[in-house]
C-alpha positions as CSV (number, residue, x, y, z in Angstrom):
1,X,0.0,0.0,0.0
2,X,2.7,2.2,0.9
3,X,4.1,2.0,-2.9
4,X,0.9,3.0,-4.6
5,X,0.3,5.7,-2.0
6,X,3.8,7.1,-2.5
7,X,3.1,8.6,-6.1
8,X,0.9,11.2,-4.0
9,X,3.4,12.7,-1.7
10,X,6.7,13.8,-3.2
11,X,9.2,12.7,-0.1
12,X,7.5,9.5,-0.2
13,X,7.9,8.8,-3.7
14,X,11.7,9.4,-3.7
15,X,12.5,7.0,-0.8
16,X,9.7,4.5,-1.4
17,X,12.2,2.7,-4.1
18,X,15.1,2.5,-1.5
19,X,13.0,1.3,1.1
20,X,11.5,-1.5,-0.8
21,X,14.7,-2.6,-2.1
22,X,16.4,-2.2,1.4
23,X,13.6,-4.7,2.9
24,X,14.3,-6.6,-0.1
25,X,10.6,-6.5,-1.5
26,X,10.2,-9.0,-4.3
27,X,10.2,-7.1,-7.8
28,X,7.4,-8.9,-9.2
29,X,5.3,-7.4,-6.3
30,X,6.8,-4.1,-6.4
31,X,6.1,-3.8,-10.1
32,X,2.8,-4.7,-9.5
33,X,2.2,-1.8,-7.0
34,X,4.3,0.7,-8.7
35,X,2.1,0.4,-12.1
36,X,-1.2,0.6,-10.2
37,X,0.0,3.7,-8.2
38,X,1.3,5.2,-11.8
39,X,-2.2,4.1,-12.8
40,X,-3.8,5.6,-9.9
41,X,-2.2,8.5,-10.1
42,X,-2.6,9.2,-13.7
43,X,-6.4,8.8,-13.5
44,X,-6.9,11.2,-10.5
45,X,-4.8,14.0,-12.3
46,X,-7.2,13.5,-15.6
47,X,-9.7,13.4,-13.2
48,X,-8.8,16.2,-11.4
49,X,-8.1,18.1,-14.3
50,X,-11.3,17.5,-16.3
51,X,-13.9,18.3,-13.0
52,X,-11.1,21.8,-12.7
53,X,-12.0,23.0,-16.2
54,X,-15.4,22.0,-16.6
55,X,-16.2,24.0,-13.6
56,X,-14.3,27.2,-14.1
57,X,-17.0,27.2,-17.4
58,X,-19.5,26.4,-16.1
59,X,-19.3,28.7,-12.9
60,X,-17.2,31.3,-14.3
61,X,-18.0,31.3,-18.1
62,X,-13.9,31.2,-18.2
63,X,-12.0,28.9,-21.1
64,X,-8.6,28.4,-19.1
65,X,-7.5,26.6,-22.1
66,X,-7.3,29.8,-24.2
67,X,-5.1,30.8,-20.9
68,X,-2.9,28.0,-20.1
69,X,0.9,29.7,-19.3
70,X,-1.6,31.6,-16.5
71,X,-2.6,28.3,-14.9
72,X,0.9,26.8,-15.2
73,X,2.3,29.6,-14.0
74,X,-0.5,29.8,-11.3
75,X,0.3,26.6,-10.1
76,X,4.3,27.2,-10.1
77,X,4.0,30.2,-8.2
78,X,1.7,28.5,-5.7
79,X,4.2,25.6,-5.3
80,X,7.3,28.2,-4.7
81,X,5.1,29.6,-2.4
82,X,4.5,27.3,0.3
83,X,8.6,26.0,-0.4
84,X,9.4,29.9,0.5
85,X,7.2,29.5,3.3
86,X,8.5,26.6,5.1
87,X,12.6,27.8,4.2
88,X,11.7,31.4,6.0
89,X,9.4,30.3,8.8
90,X,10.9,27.1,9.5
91,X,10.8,25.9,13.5
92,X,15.0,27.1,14.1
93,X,16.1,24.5,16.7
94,X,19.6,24.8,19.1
95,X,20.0,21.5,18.8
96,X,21.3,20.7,15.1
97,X,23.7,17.7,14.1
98,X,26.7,20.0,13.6
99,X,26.2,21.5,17.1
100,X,26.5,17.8,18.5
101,X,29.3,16.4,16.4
102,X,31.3,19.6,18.4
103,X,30.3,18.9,21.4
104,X,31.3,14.9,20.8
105,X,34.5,16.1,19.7
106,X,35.4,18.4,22.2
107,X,34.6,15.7,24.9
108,X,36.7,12.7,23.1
């Protein structure tokens, strides 16, 4: 479940492969869930897409197809955003790695 859910949440997805392969997953099985998550995934984004346009026409009498680099750039911009976000307003901690490696090495 964990490899067809991964394709929805980008950290997953990158260490879903590794993790499977670490556990040693057989690749029959893994195959089997990666293409029905790809699958899944596909469809929902159609889906999603589709449900999107139709009702920005119907509700707003707007063609977003005549429009496109807006939406695209929409949708960058809205990404960026929330990246920015959590790099500016990000929980600063006293306690990092490099702050304990010195203190390991100044005791040893």
């Amino acid at each position: 479940m964990a490899i067809v859910l991964a394709r929805f949440f980008p950290l997953v997805r990158t260490f879903a492969p590794f993790v499977a392969g670490m556990v040693q997953m057989d690749k029959k099985m893994f195959m089997k869930y990666n293409i029905t998550g790809c699958m899944i995934w596909v469809a929902s984004m159609l889906l999603t897409g589709h449900i999107l346009y139709r009702t920005i026409l119907y509700q707003f009498n707007y063609d977003i197809t005549k429009h496109l680099e807006i939406v695209v750039l929409g949708i960058v911009a809205l990404t960026l955003f929330f990246v920015l976000w959590k790099i500016i307003f990000r929980k600063k901690t006293s306690d990092t790695i490099t702050d304990r490696d010195t203190v390991i090495d100044q005791k040893l």
